[in-house]
C-alpha positions as CSV (number, residue, x, y, z in Angstrom):
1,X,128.8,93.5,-126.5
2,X,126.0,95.6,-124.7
3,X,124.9,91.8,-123.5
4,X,128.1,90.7,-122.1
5,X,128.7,93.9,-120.3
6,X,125.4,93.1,-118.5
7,X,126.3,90.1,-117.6
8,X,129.6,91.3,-116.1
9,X,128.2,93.7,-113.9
10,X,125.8,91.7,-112.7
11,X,128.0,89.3,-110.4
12,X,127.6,88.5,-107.3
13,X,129.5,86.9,-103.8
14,X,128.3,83.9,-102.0
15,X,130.3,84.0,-98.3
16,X,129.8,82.5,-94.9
17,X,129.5,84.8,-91.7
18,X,129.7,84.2,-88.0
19,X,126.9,86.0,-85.9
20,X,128.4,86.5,-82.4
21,X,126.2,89.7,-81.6
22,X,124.4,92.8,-82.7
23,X,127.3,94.3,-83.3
24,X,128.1,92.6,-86.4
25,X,124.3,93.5,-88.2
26,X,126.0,96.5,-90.0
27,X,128.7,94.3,-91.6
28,X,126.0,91.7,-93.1
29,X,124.3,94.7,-93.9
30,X,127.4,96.5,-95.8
31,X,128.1,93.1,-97.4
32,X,124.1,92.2,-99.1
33,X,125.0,96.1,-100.3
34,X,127.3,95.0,-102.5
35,X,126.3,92.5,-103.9
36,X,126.7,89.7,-101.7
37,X,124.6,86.6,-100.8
38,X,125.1,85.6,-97.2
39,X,124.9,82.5,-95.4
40,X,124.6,83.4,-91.6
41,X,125.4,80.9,-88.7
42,X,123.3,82.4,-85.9
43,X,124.4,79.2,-83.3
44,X,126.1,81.7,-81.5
45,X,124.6,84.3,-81.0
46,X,121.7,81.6,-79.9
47,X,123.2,80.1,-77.2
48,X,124.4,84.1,-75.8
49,X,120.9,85.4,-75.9
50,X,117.6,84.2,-77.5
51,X,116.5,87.6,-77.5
52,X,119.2,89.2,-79.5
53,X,119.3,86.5,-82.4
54,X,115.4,87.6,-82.8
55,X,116.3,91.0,-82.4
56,X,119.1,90.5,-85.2
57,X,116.7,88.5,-87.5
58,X,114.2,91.2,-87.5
59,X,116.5,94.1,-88.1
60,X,118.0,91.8,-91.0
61,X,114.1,91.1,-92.5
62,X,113.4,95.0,-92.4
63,X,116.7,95.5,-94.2
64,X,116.6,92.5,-96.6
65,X,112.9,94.1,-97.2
66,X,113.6,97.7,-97.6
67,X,116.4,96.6,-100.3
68,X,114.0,94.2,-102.3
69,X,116.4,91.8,-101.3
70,X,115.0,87.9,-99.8
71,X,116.0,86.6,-96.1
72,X,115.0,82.6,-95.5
73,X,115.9,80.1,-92.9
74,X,118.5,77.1,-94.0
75,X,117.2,75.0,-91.1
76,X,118.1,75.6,-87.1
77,X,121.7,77.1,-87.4
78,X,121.6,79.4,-90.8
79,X,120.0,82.3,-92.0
80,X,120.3,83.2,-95.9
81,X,119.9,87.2,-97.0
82,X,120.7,88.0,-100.7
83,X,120.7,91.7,-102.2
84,X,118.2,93.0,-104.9
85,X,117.9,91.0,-108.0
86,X,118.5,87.1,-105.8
87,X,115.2,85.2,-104.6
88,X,115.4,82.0,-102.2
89,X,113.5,79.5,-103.8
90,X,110.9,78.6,-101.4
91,X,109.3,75.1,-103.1
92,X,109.8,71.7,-102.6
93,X,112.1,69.5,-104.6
94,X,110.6,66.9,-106.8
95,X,112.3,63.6,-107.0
């Protein structure tokens, strides 16, 4: 029973997010907290300002860091950050 108790408490939320500034770093932050995986469209907060979407990207590596959480790119428009216990797997696909 022990087992599936584990198993229960170990579930997690894969959602979709919108970054339109700084502001809403503390949300994705709060979210990865509990126990949420989150795909992040950074368009944009690209076409506002450069500077703030690297801004936003580092603050969001320090925090995916200082959690033991994993951050990785999904190509030019996403950013994926997952809490503690989720890695992005990083290799290539074999066909």
């Amino acid at each position: 029973m022990s087992e599936q108790k584990e198993k229960s408490d170990a579930i997690f939320y894969l959602k979709t997010f919108n970054l339109n500034s700084l502001k809403d770093i503390p949300t994705i932050k709060e979210e990865v907290s509990n126990k949420s995986i989150i795909i992040i469209k950074v368009t944009n907060l690209a076409e506002k300002s450069v500077e703030d979407l690297r801004k936003a990207v580092e603050e969001l590596y320090g925090f995916a860091t200082s959690i033991g959480g994993d951050i990785a790119r999904l190509g030019e428009e996403r950013v994926i950050i997952t809490p503690p216990g989720v890695k992005i797997w990083r290799g290539l696909m074999k066909n």
